[in-house]
C-alpha positions in Angstrom: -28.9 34.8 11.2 -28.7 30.9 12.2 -26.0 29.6 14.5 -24.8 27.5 11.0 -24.5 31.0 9.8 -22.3 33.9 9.6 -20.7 36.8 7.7 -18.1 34.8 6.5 -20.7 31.9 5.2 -23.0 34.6 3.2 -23.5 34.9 -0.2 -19.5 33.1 0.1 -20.1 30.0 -1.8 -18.3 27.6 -3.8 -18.3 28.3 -8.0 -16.4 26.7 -10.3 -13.6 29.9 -10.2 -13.2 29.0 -6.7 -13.4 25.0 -6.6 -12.1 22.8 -8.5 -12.7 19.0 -7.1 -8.7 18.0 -6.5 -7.6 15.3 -8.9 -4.1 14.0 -10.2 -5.6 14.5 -13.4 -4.6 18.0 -13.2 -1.5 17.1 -12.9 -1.0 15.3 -16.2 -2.9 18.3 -17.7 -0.5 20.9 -16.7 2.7 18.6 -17.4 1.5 18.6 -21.1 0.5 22.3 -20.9 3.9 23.3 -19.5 6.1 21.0 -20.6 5.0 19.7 -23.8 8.3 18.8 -25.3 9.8 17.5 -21.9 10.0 13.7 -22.1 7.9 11.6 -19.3 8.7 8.3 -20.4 11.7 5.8 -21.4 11.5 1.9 -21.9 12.9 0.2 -24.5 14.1 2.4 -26.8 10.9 3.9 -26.6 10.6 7.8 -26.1 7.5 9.6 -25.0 7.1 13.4 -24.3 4.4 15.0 -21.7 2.0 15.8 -24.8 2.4 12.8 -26.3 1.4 10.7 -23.3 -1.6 13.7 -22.4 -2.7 12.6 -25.9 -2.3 8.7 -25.3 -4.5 8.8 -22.2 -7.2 11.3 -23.9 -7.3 8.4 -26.7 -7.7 5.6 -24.7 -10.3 7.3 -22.6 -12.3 8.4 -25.5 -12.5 4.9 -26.7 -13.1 3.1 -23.5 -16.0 6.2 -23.0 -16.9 4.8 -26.5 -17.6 1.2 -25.1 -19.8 2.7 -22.4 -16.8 2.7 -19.8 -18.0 5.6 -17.3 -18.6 6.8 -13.7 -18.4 3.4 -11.5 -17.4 0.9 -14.1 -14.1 -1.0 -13.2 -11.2 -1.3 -15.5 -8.5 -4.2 -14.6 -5.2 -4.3 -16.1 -2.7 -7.5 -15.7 0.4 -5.9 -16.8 4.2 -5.2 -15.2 5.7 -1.1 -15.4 5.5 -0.5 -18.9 4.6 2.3 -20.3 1.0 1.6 -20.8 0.2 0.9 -17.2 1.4 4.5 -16.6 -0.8 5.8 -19.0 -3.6 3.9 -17.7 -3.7 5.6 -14.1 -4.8 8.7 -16.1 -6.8 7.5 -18.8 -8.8 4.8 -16.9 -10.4 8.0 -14.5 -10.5 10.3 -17.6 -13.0 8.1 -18.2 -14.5 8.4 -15.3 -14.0 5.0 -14.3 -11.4 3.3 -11.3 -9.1 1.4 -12.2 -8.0 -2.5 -10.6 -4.4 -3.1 -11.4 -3.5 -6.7 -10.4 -0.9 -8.6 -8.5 1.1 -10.2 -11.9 2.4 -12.6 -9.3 -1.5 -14.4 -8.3 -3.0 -17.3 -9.4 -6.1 -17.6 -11.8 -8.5 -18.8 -8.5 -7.2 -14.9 -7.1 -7.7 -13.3 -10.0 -10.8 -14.5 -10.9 -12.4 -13.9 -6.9 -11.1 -10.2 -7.7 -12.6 -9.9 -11.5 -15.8 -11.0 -10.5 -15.9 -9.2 -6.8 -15.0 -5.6 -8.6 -17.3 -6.2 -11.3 -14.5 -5.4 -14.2 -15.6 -5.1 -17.5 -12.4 -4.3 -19.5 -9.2 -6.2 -18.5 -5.9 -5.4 -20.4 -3.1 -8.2 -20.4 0.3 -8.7 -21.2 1.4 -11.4 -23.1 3.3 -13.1 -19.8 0.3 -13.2 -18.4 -1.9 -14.4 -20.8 -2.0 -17.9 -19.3 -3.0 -17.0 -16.3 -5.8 -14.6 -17.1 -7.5 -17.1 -19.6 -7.5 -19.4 -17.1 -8.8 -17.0 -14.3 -11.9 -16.2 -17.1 -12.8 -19.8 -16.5 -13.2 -19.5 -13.3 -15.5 -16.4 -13.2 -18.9 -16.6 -11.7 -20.1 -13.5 -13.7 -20.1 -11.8 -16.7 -16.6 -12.1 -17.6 -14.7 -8.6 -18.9 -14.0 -7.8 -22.5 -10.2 -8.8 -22.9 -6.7 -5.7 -24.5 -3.7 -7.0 -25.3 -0.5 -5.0 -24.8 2.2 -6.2 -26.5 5.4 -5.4 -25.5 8.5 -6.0 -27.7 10.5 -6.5 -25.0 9.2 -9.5 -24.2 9.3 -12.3 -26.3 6.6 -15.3 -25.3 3.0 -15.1 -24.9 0.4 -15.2 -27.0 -2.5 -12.8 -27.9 -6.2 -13.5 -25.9 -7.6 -10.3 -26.2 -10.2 -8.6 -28.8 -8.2 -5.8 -29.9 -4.6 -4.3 -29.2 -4.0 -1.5 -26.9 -2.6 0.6 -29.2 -5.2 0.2 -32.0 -7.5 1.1 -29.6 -5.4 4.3 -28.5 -5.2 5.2 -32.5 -9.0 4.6 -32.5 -9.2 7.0 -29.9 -10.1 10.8 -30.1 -7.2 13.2 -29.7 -9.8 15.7 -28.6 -11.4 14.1 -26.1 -12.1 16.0 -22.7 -11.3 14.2 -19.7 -14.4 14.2 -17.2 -13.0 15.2 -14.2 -14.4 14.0 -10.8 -18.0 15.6 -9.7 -16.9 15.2 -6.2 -13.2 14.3 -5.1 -14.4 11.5 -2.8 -15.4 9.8 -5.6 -13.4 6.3 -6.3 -10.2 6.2 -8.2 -8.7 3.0 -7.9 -9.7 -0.7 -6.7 -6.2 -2.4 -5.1 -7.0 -5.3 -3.5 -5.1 -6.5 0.1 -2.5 -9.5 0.3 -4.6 -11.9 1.8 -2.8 -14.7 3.6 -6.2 -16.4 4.9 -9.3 -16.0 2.9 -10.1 -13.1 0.5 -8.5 -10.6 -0.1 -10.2 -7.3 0.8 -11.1 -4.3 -1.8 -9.6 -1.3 -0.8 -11.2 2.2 -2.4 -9.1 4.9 -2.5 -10.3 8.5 -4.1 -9.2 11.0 -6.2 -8.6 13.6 -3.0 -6.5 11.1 -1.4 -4.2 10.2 -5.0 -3.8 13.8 -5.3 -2.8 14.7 -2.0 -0.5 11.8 -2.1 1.6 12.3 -4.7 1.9 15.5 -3.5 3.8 13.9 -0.1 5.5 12.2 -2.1 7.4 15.2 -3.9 7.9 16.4 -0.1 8.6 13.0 2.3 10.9 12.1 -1.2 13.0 15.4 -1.6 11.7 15.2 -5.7 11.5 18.9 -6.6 10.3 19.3 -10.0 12.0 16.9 -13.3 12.9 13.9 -11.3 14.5 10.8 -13.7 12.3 7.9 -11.4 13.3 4.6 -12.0 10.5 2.0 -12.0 11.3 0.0 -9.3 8.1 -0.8 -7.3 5.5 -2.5 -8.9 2.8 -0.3 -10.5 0.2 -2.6 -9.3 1.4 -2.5 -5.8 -1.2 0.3 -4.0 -0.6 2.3 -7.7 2.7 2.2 -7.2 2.8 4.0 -4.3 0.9 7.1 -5.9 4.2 7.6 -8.3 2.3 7.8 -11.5 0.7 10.8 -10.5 3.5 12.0 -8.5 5.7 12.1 -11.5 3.3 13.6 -13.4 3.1 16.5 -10.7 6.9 16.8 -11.0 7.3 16.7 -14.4 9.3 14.0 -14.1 11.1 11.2 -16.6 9.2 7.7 -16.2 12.2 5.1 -16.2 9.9 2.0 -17.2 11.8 -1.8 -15.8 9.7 -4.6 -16.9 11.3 -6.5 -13.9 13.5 -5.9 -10.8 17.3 -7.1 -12.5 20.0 -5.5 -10.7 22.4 -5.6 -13.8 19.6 -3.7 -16.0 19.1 -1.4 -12.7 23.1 -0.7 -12.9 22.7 0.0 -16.3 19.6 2.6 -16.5 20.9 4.7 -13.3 23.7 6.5 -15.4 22.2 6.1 -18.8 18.9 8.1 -17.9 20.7 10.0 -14.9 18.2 8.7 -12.5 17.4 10.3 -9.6 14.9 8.5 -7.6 13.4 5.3 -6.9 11.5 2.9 -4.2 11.1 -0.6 -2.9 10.6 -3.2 -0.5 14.1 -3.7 1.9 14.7 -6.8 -0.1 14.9 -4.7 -3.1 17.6 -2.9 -1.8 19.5 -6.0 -0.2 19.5 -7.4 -4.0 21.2 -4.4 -5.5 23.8 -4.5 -2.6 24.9 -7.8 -2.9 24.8 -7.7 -6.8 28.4 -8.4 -7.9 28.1 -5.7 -10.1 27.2 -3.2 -8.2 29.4 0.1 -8.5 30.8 1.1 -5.3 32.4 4.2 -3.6 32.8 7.2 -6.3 31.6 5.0 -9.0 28.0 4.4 -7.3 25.8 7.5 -8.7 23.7 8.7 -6.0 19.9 8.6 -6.0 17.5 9.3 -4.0 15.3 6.0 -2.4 12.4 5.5 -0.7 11.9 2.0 1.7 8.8 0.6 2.9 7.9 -1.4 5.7 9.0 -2.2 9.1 12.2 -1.3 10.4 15.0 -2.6 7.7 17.8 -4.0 9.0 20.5 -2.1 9.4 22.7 -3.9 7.5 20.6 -2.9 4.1 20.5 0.8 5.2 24.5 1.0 5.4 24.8 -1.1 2.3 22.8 1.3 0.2 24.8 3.7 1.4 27.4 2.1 0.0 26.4 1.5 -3.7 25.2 5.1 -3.7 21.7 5.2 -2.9 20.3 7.6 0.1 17.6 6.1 1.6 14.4 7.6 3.4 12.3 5.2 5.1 8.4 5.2 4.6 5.5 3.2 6.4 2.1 2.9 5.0 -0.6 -0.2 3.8 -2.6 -0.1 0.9 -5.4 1.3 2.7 -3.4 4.3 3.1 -2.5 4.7 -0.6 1.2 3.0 0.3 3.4 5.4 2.4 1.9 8.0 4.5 4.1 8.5 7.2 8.1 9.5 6.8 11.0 9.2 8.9 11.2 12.6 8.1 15.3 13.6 8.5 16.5 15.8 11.4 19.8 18.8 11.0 23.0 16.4 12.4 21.9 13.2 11.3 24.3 13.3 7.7 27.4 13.8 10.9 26.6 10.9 12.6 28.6 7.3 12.6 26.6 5.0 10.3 25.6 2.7 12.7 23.7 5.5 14.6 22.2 7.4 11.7 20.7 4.0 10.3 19.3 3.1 13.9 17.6 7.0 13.6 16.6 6.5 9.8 15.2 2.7 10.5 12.0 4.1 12.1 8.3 4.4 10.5 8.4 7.9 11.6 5.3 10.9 11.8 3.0 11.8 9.1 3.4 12.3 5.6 3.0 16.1 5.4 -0.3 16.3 3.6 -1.5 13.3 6.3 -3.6 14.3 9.4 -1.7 11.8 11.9 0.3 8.4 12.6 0.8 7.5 16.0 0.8 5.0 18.5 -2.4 4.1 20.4 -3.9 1.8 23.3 -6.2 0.2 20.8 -8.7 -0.3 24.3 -8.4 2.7 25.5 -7.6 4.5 22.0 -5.6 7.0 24.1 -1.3 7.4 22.9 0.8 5.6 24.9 3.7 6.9 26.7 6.7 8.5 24.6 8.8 6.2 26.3 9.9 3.6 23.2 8.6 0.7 25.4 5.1 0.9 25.7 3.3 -1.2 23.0 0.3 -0.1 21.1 -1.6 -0.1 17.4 -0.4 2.0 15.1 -3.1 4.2 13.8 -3.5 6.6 11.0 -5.9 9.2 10.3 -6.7 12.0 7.5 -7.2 12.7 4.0 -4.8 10.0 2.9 -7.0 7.4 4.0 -9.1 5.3 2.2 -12.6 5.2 1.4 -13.1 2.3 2.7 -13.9 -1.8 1.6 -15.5 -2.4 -1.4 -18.9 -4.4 -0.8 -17.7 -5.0 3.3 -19.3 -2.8 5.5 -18.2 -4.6 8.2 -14.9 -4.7 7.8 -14.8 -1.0 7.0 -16.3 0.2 10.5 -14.0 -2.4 12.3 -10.6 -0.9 10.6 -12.0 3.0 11.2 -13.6 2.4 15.0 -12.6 5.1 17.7 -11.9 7.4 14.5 -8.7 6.1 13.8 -7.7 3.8 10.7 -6.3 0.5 12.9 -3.1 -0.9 11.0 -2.7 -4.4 12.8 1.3 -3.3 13.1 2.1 -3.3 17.0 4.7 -0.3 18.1 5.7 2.4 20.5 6.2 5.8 20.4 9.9 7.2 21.2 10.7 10.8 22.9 10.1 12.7 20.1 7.3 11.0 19.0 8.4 9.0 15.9 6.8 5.9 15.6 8.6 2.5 15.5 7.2 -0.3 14.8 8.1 -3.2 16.6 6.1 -6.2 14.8 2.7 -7.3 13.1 0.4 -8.7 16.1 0.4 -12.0 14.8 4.0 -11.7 14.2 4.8 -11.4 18.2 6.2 -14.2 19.4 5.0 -15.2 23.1 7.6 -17.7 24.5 7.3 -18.4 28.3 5.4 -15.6 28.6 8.0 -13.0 27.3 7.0 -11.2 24.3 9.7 -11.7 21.4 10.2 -9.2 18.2 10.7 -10.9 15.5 11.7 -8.2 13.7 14.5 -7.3 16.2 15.8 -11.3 16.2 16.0 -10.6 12.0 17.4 -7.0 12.2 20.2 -9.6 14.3 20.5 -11.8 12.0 20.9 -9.4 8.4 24.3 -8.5 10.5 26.4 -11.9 9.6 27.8 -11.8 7.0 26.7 -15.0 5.3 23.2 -13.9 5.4 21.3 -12.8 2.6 17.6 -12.2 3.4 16.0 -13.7 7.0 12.6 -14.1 8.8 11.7 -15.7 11.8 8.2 -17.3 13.3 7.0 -19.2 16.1 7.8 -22.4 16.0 5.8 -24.7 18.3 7.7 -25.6 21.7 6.4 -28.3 25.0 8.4 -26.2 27.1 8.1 -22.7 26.3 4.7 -23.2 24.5 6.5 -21.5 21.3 10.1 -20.0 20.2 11.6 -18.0 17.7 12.5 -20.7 14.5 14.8 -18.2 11.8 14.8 -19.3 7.9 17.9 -18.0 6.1 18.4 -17.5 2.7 22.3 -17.3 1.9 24.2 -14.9 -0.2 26.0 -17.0 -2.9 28.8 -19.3 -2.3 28.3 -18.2 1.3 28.2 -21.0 4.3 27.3 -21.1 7.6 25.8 -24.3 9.6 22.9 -23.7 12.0 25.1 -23.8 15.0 26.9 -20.8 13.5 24.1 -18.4 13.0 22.8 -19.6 16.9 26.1 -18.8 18.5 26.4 -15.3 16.1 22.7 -14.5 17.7 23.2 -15.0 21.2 26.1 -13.1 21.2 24.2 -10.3 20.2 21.0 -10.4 21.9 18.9 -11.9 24.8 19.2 -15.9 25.4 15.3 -16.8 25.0 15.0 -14.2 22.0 18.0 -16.5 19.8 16.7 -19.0 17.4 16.4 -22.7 18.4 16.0 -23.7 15.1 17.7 -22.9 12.1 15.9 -23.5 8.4 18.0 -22.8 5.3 17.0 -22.4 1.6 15.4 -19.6 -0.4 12.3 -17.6 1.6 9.2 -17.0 0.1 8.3 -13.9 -1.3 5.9 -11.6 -3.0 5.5 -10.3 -6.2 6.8 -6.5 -3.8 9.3 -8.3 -2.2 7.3 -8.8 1.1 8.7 -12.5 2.6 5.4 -14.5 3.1 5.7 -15.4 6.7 2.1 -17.4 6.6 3.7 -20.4 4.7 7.0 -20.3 7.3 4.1 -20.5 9.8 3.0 -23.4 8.1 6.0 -25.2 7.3 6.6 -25.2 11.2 2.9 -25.6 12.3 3.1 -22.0 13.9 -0.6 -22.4 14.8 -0.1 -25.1 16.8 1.9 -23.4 19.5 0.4 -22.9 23.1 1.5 -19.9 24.2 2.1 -19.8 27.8 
């Protein structure tokens, strides 16, 4: 018998009764199998049980298998969270084939780099977007993708581009159509392509072993259980929605479909559908709370949230609190299939003044449970640094939830995965019990006079007057200092405050070099997921330009 060999690795292999290749397909499957009658998805007056949809998605993939859609082609899809851009996680890799949900927010130059670099040969549109995408065909360099419209009643403008309607083509579509599962689980599911701020973006490839295991974490890090109402928040097209199509469908849940973050309609839904979930970017939740209509106190119904990103301020983790929404904070990139690490809740946190429990709930936390690791690493050394909340280092991920890699940039792919670890870009430390916090992106530090400055600490600072209604803060450059903190400030309506104000209101509250000397005001920048686009603050204030010193 061979070292490679033993008793338990003879005549102890896999078969198809003991290994199954994991995809979230299965979970749509069983939904339907289960709960046939049970309703997955709302929007619009619209009403769609878990057969119904099981039988949508077999449709559409027979007749995109019936164009010659298979294993490595690349569907695109151009739409905002309507129902079909659910269905299309399932039916796109029924298919066999991954699927590239776009930004709704780029450009046609953007669009048409990221047509032509995945190689898509089916792009569905909606009618908001039709504009855009015609233009984008243009601009192609290659063979340019065979054009769906999805028309959505809901929205009135727009015009038709496409060769056929998506749902003619899911009524042309065979209801018996057996979904071809993955061969192997490593195999690609979906194309999301990286924010970019210089260049192009980058092509992340995720697989169907990492979407599975996802959306399972999800139902965990997120409290779901089973039959979740999730309210459709975050943009589908944002790292697939954070894995929630196939986490819903792994719950059993209710779909709540919202063409577009409007806190009235949000206010409206929550009650009507009895939602219990939902997710978003901090300035997400910092719109709901400064809604005027938002129901306060006993009249707030409580749900469940997930938020993203670096430590939000605390401000927006008391004022959920407020309108009736529990959050858990998350951390993850699209290389990591969105969140993949949790703040993950402690016994005697719920007992604690609110100040202190947000200042616990604002870090990024310890791995999702079906990740291998987050931590904190010397990114020379790739050893952890100290436990000691001071030490600065690269956050790193590992494990199954991890993605394949760059599509067509080899490169780039061994650089992010050297020493074995996934390497973020986000600078933090580890605290005494090993949660990660992070403490800024490394070309969000800012270096004045030598100290190193947090801009995400001067921010946190600055979400605490009450006039504020989002903040960020860059380098601005400086002959002294070589550069200083500048803060832009978006106010809250009919609020005031002069620059001198929100100066004195930061110094009394922090460090005398970390305060702003320079204040900008007027509304910030942001992405499509809410993320405030720092690069063209940077620019505004010729950030690069800055020696530090």
């Amino acid at each position: 018998m061979s070292a490679t060999q033993n008793q338990y690795s003879t005549g102890l292999d896999k078969t198809p009764a003991n290994y199954v290749a994991l995809t979230p397909l299965s979970f749509l499957a069983r939904s339907a199998a289960v709960y046939p009658d049970a309703v997955s998805t709302v929007y619009e007056g619209r009403v769609f049980t878990w057969a119904q949809t099981h039988e949508r998605c077999r449709r559409f993939a027979s007749w995109l298998a019936g164009r010659g859609i298979g294993h490595g082609d690349t569907v695109a899809a151009m739409l905002p969270n309507i129902p079909a851009m659910n269905e299309l996680h399932f039916a796109v890799p029924m298919a066999g084939a991954v699927l590239n949900a776009l930004n709704i927010r780029l450009d046609a130059p953007s669009i048409a780099f990221q047509l032509d670099h995945g190689g898509a040969k089916i792009i569905l549109v909606d009618p908001e977007f039709s504009g855009v995408i015609a233009e984008a065909l243009t601009l192609m360099k290659g063979p340019k993708p065979f054009v769906i419209d999805v028309d959505d009643a809901a929205y009135g403008g727009g015009k038709r581009i496409g060769e056929i309607e998506y749902e003619a083509a899911v009524a042309q579509g065979d209801a018996s159509f057996v979904a071809r599962l993955p061969a192997d689980e490593w195999d690609a599911i979906a194309l999301s392509y990286t924010s970019g701020t210089t260049g192009n973006p980058k092509g992340v490839v995720t697989h169907h072993r990492g979407a599975y295991l996802n959306a399972v974490s999800n139902i965990l890090a997120g409290n779901l259980g089973q039959h979740p109402v999730y309210l459709w928040t975050l943009p589908m097209f944002h790292c697939n929605g954070w894995c929630f199509p196939w986490t819903i469908a792994a719950s059993a849940g209710i779909n709540v479909c919202l063409r577009k973050v409007d806190p009235s309609k949000i206010f409206e839904l929550i009650p009507k559908h009895g939602v219990t979930h939902m997710c978003g970017a901090p300035i997400v939740y910092n719109t709901l709370i400064n809604a005027p209509d938002a129901p306060k106190g006993a009249k707030a119904r409580p749900v469940v949230g997930l938020i993203a990103g670096a430590a939000p301020p605390v401000a927006v983790l008391e004022g959920a609190e407020n309108i009736g929404i529990k959050l858990t904070h998350v951390y993850g990139l699209t290389e990591v299939y969105g969140p993949a690490s949790v703040c993950a809740e402690q016994p005697g946190w719920d007992e604690l003044p609110a100040d202190q429990r947000a200042q616990l709930k604002r870090r990024q936390g310890v791995p999702y449970p079906l990740q291998e690791g987050v931590t904190v690493l010397d990114p020379e050394t790739m050893r952890q640094v100290p436990r000691d909340g001071e030490t600065i280092g690269e956050v790193m991920f590992r494990g199954n939830i991890v993605m394949k890699g760059y599509l067509k940039n080899e490169k780039a792919t061994q650089e992010a995965f050297a020493g074995g670890w996934f390497h973020t870009g986000d600078l933090g430390v580890l605290d005494e019990t090993g949660y990660v916090i992070i403490k800024d992106r490394s070309k969000d530090i800012i270096i004045s006079g030598g100290e190193n400055i947090s801009s995400v600490e001067v921010e946190d600072i600055l979400y605490k007057h009450p006039a504020v209604l989002f903040a960020a803060v860059v380098a601005k450059p400086d002959s002294k200092w070589g550069e200083v903190p500048c803060a832009f400030v978006e106010l809250k309506e009919g609020a005031k405050a002069s620059e001198a104000d929100i100066i004195a209101f930061c110094r009394g509250h922090m460090s005398g070099f970390k305060t702003p000397k320079a204040v900008v005001f007027g509304v910030i920048p942001k992405t499509s997921t809410g993320k405030i686009q720092k690069f063209l603050l940077r620019d505004q204030v010729d950030s690069a330009k800055a020696i530090t010193a």
